[in-house]
N, C-alpha and C positions, 0 to 999 in steps of 0.2 A: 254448687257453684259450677256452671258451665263454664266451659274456657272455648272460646272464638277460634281459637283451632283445631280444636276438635270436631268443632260444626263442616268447617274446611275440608279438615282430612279426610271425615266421612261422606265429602260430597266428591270429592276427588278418589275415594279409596285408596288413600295412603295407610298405612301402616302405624301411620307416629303414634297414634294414644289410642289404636283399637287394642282390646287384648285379643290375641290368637285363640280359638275353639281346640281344647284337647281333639285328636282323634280317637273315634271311639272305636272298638276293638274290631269290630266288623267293619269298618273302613279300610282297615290295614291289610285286609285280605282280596278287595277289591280291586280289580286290574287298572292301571294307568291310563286316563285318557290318551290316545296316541292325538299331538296337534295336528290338526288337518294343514294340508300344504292345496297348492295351486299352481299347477301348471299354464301360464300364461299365453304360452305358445297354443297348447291344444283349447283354451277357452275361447281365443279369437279366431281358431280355426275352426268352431260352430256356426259361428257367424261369417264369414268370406261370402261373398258372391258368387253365384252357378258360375259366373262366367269364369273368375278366377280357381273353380273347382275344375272347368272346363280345362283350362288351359293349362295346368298341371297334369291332369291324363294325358294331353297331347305331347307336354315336354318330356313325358317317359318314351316313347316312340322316337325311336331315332332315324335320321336324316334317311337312312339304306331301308330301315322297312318302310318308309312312305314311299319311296324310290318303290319298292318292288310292288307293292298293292296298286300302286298308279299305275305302272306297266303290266301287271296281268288285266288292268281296267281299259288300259289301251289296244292291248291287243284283242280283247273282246269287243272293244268300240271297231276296231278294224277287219272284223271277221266279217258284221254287219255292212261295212262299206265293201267287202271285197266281193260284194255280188255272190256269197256263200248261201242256198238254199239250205235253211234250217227244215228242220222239220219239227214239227207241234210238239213232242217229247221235249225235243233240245231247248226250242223255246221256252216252254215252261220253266226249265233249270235256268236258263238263261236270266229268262223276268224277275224270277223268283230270289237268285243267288244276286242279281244287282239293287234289289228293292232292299230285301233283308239283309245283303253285308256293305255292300256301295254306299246307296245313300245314307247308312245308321253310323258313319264311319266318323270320328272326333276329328280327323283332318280335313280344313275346306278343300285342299287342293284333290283330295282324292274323293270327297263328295261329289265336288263339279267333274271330277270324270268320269266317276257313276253314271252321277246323270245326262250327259255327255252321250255316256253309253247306252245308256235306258233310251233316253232323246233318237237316237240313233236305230237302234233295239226294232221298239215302236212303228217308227217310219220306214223299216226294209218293208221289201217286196214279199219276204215269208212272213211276214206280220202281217200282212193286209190279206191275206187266207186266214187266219185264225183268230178275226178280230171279235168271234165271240167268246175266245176263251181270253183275251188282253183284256179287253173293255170292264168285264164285272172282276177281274184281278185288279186293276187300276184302281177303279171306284172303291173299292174295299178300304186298299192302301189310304186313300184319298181324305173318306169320310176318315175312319180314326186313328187315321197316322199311325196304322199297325202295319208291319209286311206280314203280305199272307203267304207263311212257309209251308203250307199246305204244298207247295209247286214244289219243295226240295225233299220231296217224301223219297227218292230215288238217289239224293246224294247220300 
C-alpha cells in the first residue's frame, strides 16, 4: 500500500517517510564536504567593462601626480618651442620617452600633452634634419600601436 505522501516527499526530498542510510564505516572517516561560498563582489568584477577597469586605474592616481607628469610634458612641449637646438641623441630620447610613457599614460589630460608634445616634437626645426630617423620611428609606432623603446636604450 502506497501512501500519496510519500510519492510527494520523495519528489520534494523531504525526510517524512524516507528511512535514513546507516553510514558505513568507511564514510566516517572521510572528510566533510566544505560548502562552496560565492563572492559576489569579485564575480561581477569579471565581467565590468574595460572602460570601467579603465577608470579605476586612473582613480588610484591622485590629483598631484597627474599635476606633475603634465608639467614635466609641459616643459618638454616648451623646450621644442624655445627655439632649443636638439641634437639626434636628445631627439631620439625625446620621441621615444614621449611615444612609450606620454601617450601610453591612463590620464587623457596628460595624453593630450604628450601629444601635444610629440605634435610639437615633430614640427621643430631639429626634427626636420633628422627626418630619417622620425619618419620609420613614427610608422612603426603607427602600424601596431607599439612604442618603439628601442630610442630609450641610453635612459
Amino acid at each position: 500500500k502506497k501512501k500519496t505522501g510519500s510519492a510527494i516527499a520523495s519528489l520534494t526530498k523531504t525526510a517524512a517517510t524516507k528511512k535514513k542510510a546507516k553510514p558505513s564505516s568507511m564514510s566516517s572517516f572521510q572528510p566533510k564536504k566544505k560548502e562552496r561560498t560565492l563572492d559576489q563582489e569579485s564575480l561581477l568584477s569579471q565581467f565590468a567593462p574595460a572602460a570601467a577597469v579603465a577608470q579605476k586605474a586612473e582613480e588610484k592616481d591622485s590629483e598631484e601626480k597627474i599635476s606633475i607628469r603634465s608639467g614635466v610634458l609641459q616643459v618638454l612641449d616648451a623646450l621644442t618651442g624655445a627655439k632649443v637646438e636638439l641634437q639626434v641623441p636628445t631627439l631620439k630620447l625625446l620621441v621615444g620617452f614621449l611615444m612609450a610613457y606620454g601617450l601610453a599614460d591612463v590620464n587623457d589630460k596628460v595624453r593630450s600633452t604628450a601629444s601635444s608634445a610629440l605634435r610639437d616634437t615633430v614640427a621643430s626645426d631639429s626634427a626636420k634634419n633628422s627626418m630619417n630617423f622620425l619618419l620609420p620611428v613614427l610608422e612603426r609606432t603607427l602600424k601596431d600601436g607599439k612604442a618603439d623603446t628601442s630610442c630609450l636604450v641610453d635612459l
